[in-house]
C-alpha positions in Angstrom: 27.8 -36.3 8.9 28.0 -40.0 8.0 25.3 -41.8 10.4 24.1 -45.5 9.7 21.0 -46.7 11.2 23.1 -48.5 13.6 24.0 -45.2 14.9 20.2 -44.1 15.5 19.2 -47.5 16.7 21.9 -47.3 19.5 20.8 -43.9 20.4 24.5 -42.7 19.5 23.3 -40.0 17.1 20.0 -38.2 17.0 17.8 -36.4 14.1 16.8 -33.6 16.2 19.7 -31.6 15.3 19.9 -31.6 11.7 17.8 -30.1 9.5 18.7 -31.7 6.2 18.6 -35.8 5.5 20.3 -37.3 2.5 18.9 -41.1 2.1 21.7 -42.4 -0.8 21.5 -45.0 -3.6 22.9 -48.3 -3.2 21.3 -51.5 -2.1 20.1 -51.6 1.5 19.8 -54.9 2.9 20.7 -56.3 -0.5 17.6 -55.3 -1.6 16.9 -59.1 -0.9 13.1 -58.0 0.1 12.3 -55.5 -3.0 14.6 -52.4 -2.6 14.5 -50.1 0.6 11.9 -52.7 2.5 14.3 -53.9 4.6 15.6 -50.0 5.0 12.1 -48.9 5.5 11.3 -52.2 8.1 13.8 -50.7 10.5 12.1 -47.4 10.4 8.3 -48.0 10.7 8.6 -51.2 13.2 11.2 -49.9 15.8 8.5 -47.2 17.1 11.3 -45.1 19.0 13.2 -44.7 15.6 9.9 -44.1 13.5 8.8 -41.3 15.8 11.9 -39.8 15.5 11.6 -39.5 11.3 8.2 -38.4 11.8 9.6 -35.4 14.6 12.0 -34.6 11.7 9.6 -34.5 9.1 6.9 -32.7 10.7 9.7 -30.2 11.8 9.2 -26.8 8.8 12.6 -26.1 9.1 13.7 -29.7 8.0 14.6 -31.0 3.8 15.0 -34.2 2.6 16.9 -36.0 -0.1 16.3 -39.1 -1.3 18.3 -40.8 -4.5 18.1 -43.9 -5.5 17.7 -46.4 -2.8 17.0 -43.3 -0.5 14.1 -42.4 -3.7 12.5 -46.2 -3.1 12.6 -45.1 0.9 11.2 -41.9 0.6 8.6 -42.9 -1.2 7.6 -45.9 1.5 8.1 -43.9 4.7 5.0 -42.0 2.9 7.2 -38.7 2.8 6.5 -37.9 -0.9 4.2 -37.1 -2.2 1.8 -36.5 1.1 1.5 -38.6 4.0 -1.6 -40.0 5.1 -2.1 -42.2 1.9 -3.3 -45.9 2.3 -0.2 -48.1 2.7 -2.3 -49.9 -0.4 -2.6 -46.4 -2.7 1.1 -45.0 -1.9 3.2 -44.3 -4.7 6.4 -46.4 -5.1 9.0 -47.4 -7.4 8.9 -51.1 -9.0 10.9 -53.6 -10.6 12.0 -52.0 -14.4 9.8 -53.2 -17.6 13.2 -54.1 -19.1 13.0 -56.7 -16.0 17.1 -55.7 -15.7 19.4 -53.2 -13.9 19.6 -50.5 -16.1 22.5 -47.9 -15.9 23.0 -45.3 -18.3 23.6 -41.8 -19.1 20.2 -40.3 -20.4 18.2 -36.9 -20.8 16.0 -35.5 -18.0 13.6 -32.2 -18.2 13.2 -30.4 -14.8 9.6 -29.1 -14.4 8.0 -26.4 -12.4 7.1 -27.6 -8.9 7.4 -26.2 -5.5 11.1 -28.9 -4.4 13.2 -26.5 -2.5 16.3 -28.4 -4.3 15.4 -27.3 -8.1 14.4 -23.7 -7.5 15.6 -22.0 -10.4 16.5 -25.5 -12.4 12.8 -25.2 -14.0 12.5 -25.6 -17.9 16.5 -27.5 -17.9 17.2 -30.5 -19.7 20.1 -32.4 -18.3 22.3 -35.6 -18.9 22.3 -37.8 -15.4 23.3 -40.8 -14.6 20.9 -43.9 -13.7 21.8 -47.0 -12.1 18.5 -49.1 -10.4 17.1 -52.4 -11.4 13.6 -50.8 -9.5 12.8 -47.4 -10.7 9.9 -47.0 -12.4 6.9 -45.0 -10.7 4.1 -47.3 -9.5 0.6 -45.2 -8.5 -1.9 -48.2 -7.4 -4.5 -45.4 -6.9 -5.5 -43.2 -10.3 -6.8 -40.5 -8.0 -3.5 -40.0 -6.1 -1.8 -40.1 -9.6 -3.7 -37.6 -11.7 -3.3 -35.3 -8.3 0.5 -35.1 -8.5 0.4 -34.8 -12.1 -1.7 -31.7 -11.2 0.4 -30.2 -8.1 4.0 -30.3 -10.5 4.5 -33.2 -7.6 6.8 -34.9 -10.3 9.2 -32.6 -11.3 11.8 -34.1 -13.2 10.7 -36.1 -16.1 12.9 -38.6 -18.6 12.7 -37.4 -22.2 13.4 -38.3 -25.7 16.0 -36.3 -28.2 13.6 -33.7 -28.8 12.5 -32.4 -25.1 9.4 -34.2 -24.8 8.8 -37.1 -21.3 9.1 -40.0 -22.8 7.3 -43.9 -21.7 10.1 -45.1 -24.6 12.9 -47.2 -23.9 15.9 -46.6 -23.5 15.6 -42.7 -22.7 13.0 -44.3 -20.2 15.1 -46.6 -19.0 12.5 -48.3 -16.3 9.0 -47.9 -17.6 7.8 -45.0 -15.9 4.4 -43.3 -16.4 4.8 -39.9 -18.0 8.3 -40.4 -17.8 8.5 -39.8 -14.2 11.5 -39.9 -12.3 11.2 -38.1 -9.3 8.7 -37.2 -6.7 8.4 -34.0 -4.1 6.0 -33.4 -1.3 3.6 -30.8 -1.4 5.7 -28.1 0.2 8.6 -28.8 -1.5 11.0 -29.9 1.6 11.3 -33.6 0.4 12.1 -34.9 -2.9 12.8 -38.1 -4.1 14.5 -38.9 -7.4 16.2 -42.1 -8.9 18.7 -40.6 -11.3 21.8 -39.6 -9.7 22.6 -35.7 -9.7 25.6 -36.7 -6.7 27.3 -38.6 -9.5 26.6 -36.0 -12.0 27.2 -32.4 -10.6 30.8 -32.2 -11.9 31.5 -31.4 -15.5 34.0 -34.5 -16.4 31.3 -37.1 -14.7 29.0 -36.5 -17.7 28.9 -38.8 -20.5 28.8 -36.2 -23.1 28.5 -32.4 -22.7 28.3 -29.9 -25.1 30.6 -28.6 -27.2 30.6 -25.1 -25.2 30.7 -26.3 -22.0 34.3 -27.7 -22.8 37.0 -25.6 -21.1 34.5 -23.6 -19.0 33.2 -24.3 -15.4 33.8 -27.9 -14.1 30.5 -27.6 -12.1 27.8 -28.7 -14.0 24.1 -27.6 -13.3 23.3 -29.6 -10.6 25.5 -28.5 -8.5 22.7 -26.2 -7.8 20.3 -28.6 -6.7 22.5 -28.6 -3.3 23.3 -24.8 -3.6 19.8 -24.3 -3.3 19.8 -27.1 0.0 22.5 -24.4 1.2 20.6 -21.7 1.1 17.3 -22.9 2.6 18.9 -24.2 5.1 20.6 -20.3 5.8 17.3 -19.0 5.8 15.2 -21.8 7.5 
């Protein structure tokens, strides 16, 4: 189901009955405010809509995917990687040391952590596309930091040629601390990353593969991020 915000603003679709959201990259409101304000605006000062997001939130038999744009969103609405944090302490995603939009085909390590979307994708190194001029992880509060670090809240990590999360540019291609490019709520239903698995879960999207992939499946291993969506969903 395609629904804009126009849609839920005019009452012409509802989130009740759904119990997955996919927020996608791309530049809402031309990012003219600092990506995903404007997106984020619409949300938490239209009290009808916000109350809505937070019924689907709250709701245990709900997931949520944020990429990109959607990643900047998720991260504002408060969804990863708690709610209830300070508006001044929440985690977000900020303008790219390189101070440029940065898109490239780089190395990222999936971690252990409880996101429903990378069950089974722990210990994986993977090539994914990037494309954001804002992605790298902001923490204004140490405490809330060093306490995701500690959950496996951020569990999928840039690294270098040899494995390892990486601050360095380019493999890092924003800045982020500890190389961090995603972000997952406590329980696993939402997560929030700035790569691009969507554009990357085919085979012949890559910009390189190994040599023994060639010939084989034309899935790649992301596919199973959404596999995984599939099968939550079956048994939510």
């Amino acid at each position: 189901w395609d629904i804009a915000m126009s849609d839920l603003l005019a009452g012409r679709s509802k989130l009740d009955g759904f119990h997955g959201i996919g927020f996608p990259g791309g530049f809402a409101y031309a990012d003219v405010l600092d990506s995903a304000k404007g997106w984020a605006g619409v949300i938490r000062f239209n009290p009808g809509l916000l109350e809505q997001f937070q019924r689907f939130h709250d709701r245990p038999d709900t997931f949520s995917l944020g990429i990109c744009n959607g990643c900047q969103l998720s991260a504002l609405l408060g969804w990863v990687p708690w709610p209830g944090i300070e508006t001044q302490a929440q985690p977000r995603f900020v303008h790219n040391d390189s101070g440029r939009f940065e898109s490239r085909f780089l190395n990222v390590q999936v971690l252990e952590s409880p996101s429903v979307m990378l069950k089974g994708m722990e210990g994986a190194t993977l090539g994914v596309w990037v494309a954001h001029g804002e992605g790298r992880a902001h923490f204004p509060n140490a405490e809330v930091e060093e306490k995701v670090l500690a959950q496996g809240l951020a569990p999928v990590r840039y690294v270098d040629d040899t494995g390892e999360a990486t601050t360095a540019y380019p493999m890092n291609p924003n800045g982020s601390p500890h190389g961090i490019a995603a972000l997952t709520s406590e329980d696993g239903r939402h997560l929030a990353i700035m790569p691009h698995p969507e554009r990357s879960f085919l085979t012949w999207q890559w910009g390189w593969i190994p040599q023994d992939w060639k010939g084989g499946s034309t899935a790649s291993p992301w596919l199973k991020m959404f596999q995984n969506a599939r099968e939550w969903c079956d048994g939510a």
